[in-house]
C-alpha positions in Angstrom: 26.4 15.0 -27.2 26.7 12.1 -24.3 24.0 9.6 -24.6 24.1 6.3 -22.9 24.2 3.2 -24.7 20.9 1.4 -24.7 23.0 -1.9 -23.3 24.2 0.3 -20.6 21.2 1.9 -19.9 19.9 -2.0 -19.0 22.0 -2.5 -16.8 21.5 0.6 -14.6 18.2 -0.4 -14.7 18.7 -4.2 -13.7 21.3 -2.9 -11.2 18.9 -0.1 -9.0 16.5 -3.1 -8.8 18.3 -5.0 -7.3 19.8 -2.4 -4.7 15.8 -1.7 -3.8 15.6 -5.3 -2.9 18.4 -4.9 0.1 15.9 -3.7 2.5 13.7 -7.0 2.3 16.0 -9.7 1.7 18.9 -8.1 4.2 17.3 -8.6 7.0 15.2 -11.5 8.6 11.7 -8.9 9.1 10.4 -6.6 7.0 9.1 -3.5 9.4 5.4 -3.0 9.2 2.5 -2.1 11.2 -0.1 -5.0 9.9 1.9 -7.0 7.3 2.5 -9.8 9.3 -1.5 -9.5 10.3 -2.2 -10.2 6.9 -0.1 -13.3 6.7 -1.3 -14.6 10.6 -5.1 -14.8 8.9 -3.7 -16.4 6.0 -2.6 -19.0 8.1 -6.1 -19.1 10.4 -7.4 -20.1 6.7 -5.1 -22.3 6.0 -5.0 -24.2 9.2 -8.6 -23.4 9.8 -10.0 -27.2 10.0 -7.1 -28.6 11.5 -8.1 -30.6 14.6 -5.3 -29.8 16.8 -6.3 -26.0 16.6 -9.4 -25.8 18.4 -9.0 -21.8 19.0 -9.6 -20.9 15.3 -13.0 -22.8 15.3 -13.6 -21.2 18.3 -13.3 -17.4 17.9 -13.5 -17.1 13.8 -15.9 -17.7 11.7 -15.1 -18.3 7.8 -16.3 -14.9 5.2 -15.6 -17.0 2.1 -17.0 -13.7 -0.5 -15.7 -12.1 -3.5 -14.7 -8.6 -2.0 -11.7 -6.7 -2.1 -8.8 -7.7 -0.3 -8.3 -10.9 -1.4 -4.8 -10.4 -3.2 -2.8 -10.5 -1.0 -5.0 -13.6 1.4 -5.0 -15.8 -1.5 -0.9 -15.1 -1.8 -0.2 -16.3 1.4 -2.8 -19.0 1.7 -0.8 -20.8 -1.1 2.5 -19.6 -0.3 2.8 -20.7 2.9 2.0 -24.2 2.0 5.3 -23.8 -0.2 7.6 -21.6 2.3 8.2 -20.5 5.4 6.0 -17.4 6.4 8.5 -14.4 6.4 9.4 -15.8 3.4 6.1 -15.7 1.8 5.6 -11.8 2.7 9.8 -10.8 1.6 8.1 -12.2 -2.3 4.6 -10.6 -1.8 6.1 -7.5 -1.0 8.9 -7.6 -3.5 6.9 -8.1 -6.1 4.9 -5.0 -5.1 8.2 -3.1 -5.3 9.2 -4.4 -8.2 6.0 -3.8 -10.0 5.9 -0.1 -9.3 9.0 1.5 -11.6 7.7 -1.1 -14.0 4.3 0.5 -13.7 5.3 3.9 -14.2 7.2 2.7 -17.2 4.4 1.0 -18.8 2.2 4.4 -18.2 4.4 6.7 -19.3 5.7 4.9 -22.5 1.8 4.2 -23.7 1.4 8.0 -23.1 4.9 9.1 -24.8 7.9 7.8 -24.9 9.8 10.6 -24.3 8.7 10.7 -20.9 10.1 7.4 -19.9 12.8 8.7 -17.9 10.0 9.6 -15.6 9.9 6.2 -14.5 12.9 6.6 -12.1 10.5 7.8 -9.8 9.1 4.7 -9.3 12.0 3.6 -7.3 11.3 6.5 -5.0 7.6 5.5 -5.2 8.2 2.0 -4.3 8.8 2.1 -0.5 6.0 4.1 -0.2 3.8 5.2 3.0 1.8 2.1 3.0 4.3 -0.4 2.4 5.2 0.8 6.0 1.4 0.4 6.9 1.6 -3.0 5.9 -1.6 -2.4 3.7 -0.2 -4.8 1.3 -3.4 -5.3 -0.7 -3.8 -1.2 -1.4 0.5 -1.6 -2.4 -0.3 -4.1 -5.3 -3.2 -2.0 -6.3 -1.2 1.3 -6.5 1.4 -0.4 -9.3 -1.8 -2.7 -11.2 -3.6 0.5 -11.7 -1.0 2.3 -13.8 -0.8 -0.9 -16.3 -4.5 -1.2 -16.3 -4.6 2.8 -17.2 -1.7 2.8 -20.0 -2.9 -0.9 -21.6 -6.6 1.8 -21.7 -4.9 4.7 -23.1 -2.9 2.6 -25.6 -6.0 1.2 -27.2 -8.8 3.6 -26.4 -9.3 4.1 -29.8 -9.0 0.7 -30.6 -10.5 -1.0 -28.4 -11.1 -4.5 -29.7 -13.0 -7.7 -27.7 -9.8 -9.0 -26.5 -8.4 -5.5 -25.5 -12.0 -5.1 -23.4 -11.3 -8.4 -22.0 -7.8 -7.8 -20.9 -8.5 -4.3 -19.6 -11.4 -5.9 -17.5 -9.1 -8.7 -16.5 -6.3 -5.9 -15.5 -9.4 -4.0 -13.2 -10.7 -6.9 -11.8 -7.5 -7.7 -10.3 -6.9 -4.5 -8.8 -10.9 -5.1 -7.3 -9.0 -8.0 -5.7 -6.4 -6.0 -4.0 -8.4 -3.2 -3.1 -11.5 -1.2 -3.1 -9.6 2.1 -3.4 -7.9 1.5 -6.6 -10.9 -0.4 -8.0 -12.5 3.0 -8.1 -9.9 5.3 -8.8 -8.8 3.2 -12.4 -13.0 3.4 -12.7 -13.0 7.3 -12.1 -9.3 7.9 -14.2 -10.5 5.9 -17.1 -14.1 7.5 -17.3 -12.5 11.1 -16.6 -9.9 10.6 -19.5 -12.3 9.1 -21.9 -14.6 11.9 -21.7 -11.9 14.6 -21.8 -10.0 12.1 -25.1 -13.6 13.1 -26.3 -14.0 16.8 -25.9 -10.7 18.0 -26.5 -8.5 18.3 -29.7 -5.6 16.1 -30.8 -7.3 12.9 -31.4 -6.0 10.7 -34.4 -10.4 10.2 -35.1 -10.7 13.1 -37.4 -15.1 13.3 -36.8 -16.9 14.2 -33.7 -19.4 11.1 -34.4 -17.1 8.8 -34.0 -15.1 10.1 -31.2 -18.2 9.9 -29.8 -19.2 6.5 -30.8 -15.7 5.5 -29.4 -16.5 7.5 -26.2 -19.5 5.6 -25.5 -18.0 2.2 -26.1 -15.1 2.7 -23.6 -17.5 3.3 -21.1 -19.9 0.7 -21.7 -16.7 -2.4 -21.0 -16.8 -0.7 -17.7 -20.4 -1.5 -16.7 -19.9 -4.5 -14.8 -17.3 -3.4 -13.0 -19.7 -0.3 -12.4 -22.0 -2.2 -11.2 -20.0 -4.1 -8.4 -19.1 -0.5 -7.2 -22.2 0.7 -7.2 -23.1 -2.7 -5.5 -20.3 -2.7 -3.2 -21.5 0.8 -2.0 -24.7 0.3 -1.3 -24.7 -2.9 0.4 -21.9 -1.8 2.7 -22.5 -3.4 6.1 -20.2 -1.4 7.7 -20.6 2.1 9.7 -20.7 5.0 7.2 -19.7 7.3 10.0 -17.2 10.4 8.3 -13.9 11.9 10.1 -12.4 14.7 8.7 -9.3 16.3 8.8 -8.7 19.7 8.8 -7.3 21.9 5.7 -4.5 22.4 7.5 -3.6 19.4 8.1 -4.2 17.9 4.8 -2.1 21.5 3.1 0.9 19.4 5.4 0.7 16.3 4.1 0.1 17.5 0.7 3.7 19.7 0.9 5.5 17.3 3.2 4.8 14.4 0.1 3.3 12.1 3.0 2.7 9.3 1.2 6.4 8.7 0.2 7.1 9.4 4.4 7.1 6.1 6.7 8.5 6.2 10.2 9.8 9.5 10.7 10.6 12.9 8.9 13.7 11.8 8.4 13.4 12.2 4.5 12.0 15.6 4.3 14.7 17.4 2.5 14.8 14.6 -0.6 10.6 15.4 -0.8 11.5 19.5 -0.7 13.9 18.3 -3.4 11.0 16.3 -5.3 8.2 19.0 -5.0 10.6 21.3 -6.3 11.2 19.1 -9.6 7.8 18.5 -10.0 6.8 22.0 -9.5 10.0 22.9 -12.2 8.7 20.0 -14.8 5.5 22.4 -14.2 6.2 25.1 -14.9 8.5 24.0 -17.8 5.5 22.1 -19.2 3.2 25.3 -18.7 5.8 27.9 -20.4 6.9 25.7 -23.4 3.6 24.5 -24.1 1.0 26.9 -23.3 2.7 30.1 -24.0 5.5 29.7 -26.2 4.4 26.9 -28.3 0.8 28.3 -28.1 -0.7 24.6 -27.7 -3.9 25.6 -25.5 -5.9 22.2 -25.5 -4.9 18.7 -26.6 -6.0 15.4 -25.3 -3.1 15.1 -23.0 -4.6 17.6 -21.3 -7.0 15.0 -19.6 -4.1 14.2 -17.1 -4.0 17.6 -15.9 -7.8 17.7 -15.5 -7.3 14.7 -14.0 -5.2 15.9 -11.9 -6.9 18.6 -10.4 -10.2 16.6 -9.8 -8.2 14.0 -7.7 -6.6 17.2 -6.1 -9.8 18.4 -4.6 -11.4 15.2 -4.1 -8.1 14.8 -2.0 -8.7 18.0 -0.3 -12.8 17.3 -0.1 -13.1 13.6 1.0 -13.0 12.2 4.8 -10.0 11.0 6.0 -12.4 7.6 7.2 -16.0 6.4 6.2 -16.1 3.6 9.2 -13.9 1.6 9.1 -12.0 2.2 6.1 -9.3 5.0 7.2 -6.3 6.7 5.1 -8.8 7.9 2.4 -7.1 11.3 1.7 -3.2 9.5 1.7 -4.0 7.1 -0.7 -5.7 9.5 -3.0 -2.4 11.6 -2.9 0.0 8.7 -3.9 -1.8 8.8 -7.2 -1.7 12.5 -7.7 1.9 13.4 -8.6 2.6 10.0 -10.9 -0.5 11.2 -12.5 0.8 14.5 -13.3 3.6 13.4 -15.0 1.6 12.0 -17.7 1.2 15.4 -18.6 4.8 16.9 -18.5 4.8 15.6 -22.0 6.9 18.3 -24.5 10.3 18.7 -25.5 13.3 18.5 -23.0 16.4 19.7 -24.3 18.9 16.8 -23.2 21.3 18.7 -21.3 17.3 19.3 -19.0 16.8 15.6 -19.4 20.1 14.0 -17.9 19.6 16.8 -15.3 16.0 15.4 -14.3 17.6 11.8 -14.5 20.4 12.7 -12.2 18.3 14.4 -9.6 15.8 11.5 -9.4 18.7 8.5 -9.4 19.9 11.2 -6.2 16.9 10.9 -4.7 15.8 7.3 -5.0 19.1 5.7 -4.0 19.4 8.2 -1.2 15.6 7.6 -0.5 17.3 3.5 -0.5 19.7 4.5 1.7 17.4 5.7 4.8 15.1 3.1 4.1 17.8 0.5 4.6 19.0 2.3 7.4 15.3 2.1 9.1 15.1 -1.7 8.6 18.7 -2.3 10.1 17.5 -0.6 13.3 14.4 -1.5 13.5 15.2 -5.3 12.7 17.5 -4.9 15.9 14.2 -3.7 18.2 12.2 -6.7 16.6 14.5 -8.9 17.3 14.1 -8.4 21.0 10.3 -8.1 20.7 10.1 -11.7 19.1 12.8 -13.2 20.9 10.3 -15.1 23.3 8.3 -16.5 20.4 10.2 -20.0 21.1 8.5 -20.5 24.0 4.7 -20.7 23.5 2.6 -23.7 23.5 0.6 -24.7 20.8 -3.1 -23.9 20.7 -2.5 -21.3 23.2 -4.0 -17.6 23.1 -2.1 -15.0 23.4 -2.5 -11.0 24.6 -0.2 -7.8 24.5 -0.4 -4.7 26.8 1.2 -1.9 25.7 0.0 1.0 23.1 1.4 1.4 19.6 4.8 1.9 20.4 6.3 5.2 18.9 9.7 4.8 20.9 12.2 2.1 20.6 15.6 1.7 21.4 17.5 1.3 18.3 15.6 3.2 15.9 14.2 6.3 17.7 10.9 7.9 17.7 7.9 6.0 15.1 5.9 9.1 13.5 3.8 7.8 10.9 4.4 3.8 11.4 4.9 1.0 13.8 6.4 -2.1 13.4 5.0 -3.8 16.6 1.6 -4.6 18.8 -0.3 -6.5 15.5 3.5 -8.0 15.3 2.1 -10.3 17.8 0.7 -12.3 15.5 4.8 -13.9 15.0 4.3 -15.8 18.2 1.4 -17.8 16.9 2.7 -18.3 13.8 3.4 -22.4 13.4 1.7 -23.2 16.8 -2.3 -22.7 15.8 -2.4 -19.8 18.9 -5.0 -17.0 18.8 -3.9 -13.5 18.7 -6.7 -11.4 20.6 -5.9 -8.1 19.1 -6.1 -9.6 15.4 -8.4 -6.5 14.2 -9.0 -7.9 10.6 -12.2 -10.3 11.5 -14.2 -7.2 12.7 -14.5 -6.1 9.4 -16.4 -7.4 6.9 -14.2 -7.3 4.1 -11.9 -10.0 5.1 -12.0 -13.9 4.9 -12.3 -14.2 8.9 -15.4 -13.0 11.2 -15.9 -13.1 14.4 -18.3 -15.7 16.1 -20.4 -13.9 18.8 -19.4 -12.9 22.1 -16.1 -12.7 20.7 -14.0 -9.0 19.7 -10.7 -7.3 19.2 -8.9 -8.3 22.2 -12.0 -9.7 23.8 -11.7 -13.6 24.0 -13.8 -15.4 26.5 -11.1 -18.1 27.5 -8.3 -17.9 29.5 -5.3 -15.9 28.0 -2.3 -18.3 28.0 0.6 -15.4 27.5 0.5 -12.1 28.2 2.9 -9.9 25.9 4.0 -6.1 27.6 6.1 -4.1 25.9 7.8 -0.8 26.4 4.8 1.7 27.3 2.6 -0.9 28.3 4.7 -1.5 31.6 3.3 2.2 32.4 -0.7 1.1 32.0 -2.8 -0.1 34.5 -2.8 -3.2 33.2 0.5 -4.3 33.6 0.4 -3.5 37.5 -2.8 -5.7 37.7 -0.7 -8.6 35.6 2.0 -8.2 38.2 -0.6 -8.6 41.4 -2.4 -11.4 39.5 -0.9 -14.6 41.4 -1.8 -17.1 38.0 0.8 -15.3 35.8 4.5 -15.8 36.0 6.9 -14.3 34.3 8.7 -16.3 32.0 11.0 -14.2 29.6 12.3 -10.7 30.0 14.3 -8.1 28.5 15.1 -4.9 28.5 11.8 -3.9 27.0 9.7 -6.9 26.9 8.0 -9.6 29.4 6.3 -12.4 29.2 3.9 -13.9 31.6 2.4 -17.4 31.0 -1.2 -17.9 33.1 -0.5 -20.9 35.4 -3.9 -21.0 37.4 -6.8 -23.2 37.2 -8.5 -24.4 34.0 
């Protein structure tokens, strides 16, 4: 039987990633709704005391705390001393590509080895949902969490002082990229602990010290208990709920949402996909269960697992105040998860079968992807192409909703890579961006001083961006009566005015 050499199998590896790199190094912007937001405050810190900037002082205060979201601050804080900002994010957010295959990889091989091949769909995973969001905090936390969770499962049984320490080390960096993941590894390791516990297939032959081992893995996890527990309570923010409906939520949960980014353009590929999963399934369920007659083991836990984050993705609110996209982020976890349990025996004619349906579907995944940034890189262009000609020190506006219509690329469903893009004209120059939304929150390095809000700035706005549907609002007709603003730049779907009036 054809089996591919081990040498060969490397370099198809090596080789898909770097085709999954094309997207970010092809093209001079990476497309996404706050990424560049993250990297603008980055600079505010680093350029925070300089004395030419007076507008930082001014509007922010500094929120110098140990909470989540710091990853990805602390990046570009030291990366753009080293590199020029689009730079910096093209290396933050290859690394969180990168790290996702290798992720799955790690999981799956600490779980069985024979489900390795799984892995592939990491590539598909990679350019996920929120990569497109620009949540690039919550995208390093998605890959960290499946290396925190196979390094646990490999030594659960184990678990030595240096393995607690690593593990803790492993969680406490994913509490530094987000809040979501800190307490999803928490809530995955407790879950699988307890079910490593109850159910059969453990190499410790004695209830007592299953138990005694039970115990012990969750004791290394009561400090970061705690700070969950702390970080919940003390909360400043609004608990307010939203909900979706079941409806929507049944969509999302079919359509594979959290793989989607601008547009349904990729909906047959994730028909394709549930269909594997649902075959691996059902595969799993038959061979297993009622051939093989294997009822419980503790790979098992996975699928309990599973089905808890299932319904805690059906249950939860979609936002708790500020924090919003509860439900997608819960459902990016829920397939890899699964696979964990799709451990049994795949005849290999099956197995190159699975292999050559997921290679299909993550290069043609690459494909559209690529495709996306091409066009969209083509509508940036125009958007930034009056950055050259603002003033340092200056503040600047935008009218115009989140566009979901642009020339090149079409209609913008689920993500758009304009409005906080802004934040590329005062880039370099020290200028305030009034729509920065970060500093409203409390879980970011930046605050804002009083009498100062999202797109409420009590000095004189310097430039004034509008862009495609803002030229319909009455703002822009009130810009256009206001004698102090001229117009400076245009294009076909952007304009400039720069405030010439009185000081």
């Amino acid at each position: 039987m054809f089996k591919l050499p081990v040498r060969k199998t490397k370099y198809l590896i090596i080789l898909l990633f770097l085709l999954h790199l094309i997207p970010i190094w092809a093209f001079k912007f990476i497309p996404s709704q706050d990424g560049l937001n993250h990297v603008y405050n980055a600079y505010i810190l680093k350029e925070y005391n300089n004395s030419e900037y007076t507008k930082f002082r001014e509007v922010y205060s500094l929120n110098i705390k140990p909470f989540p979201n710091w990853g990805a601050h602390a990046f570009f804080y030291v990366a753009i001393y080293l590199m020029p900002f689009l730079v910096a994010e093209k290396i933050f957010v290859t690394i969180c590509i990168v790290l996702v295959p290798l992720g799955f990889y790690y999981f799956l091989k600490q779980v069985d080895k024979n489900l390795v091949f799984f892995s592939l769909l990491g590539f598909l995973y990679s350019y996920n949902h929120f990569i497109s969001l620009g949540f690039y905090g919550f995208a390093l936390s998605f890959s960290i969490y499946f290396f925190a969770l196979g390094y646990w499962w490999k030594y659960r049984e184990q678990i030595s002082l240096k393995h607690a320490l690593i593990l803790n080390l492993l969680i406490g960096i994913i509490y530094f990229s987000h809040m979501f993941s800190f307490a999803m590894i928490l809530l995955s390791i407790s879950l699988l602990a307890f079910t490593s516990f109850v159910l059969p297939g453990s190499d410790i032959p004695t209830t007592k010290k299953r138990a005694i081992i039970f115990i012990y893995n969750i004791a290394i996890l009561i400090p970061s208990y705690t700070v969950l527990l702390y970080l919940l309570i003390n909360n400043p923010e609004s608990q307010e709920r939203n909900y979706q409906s079941f409806k929507e939520l049944w969509q999302f949960f079919i359509s594979v949402g959290s793989i989607l980014s601008f547009n349904d353009r990729g909906k047959l590929l994730i028909r394709i996909l549930v269909g594997l999963i649902g075959f691996c399934f059902l595969w799993k369920a038959i061979r297993d269960k009622i051939i093989e007659r294997k009822f419980l083991n503790h790979q098992d836990g996975f699928l309990i697992l599973f089905y808890v984050s299932m319904i805690l993705y059906f249950k939860m609110p979609w936002q708790v105040g500020p924090p919003a996209w509860i439900n997608p982020r819960m459902y990016l976890f829920l397939f890899p998860l699964l696979l964990a349990w799709f451990s049994t025996k795949y005849p290999i004619y099956l197995k190159y079968s699975l292999i050559g349906i997921m290679l299909i579907l993550s290069l043609t995944h690459l494909v559209m992807k690529t495709y996306d940034y091409h066009l969209l890189n083509k509508d940036m262009k125009e958007f930034t192409s009056g950055a050259h000609l603002i003033t340092p020190n200056s503040a600047i506006s935008i009218i115009g909703d989140d566009s979901l219509e642009t020339e090149h690329h079409g209609k913008l469903k689920y993500a758009s890579p304009f409005y906080h893009d802004t934040c590329y004209y005062c880039l370099g120059n020290g200028s305030h961006y009034a729509g920065n939304y970060e500093p409203k929150y409390s879980y970011f390095p930046l605050r804002y001083r009083e009498g100062y809000w999202k797109f409420e700035y009590k000095g004189i706005i310097d430039y004034i961006l509008v862009w495609q549907t803002g030229k319909d609002k009455k703002e822009y007709a009130d810009l256009k009566e206001n004698k102090n603003y001229q117009l400076i730049h245009e294009t076909k779907n952007l304009k400039i005015y720069k405030y010439n009036g009185p000081r």
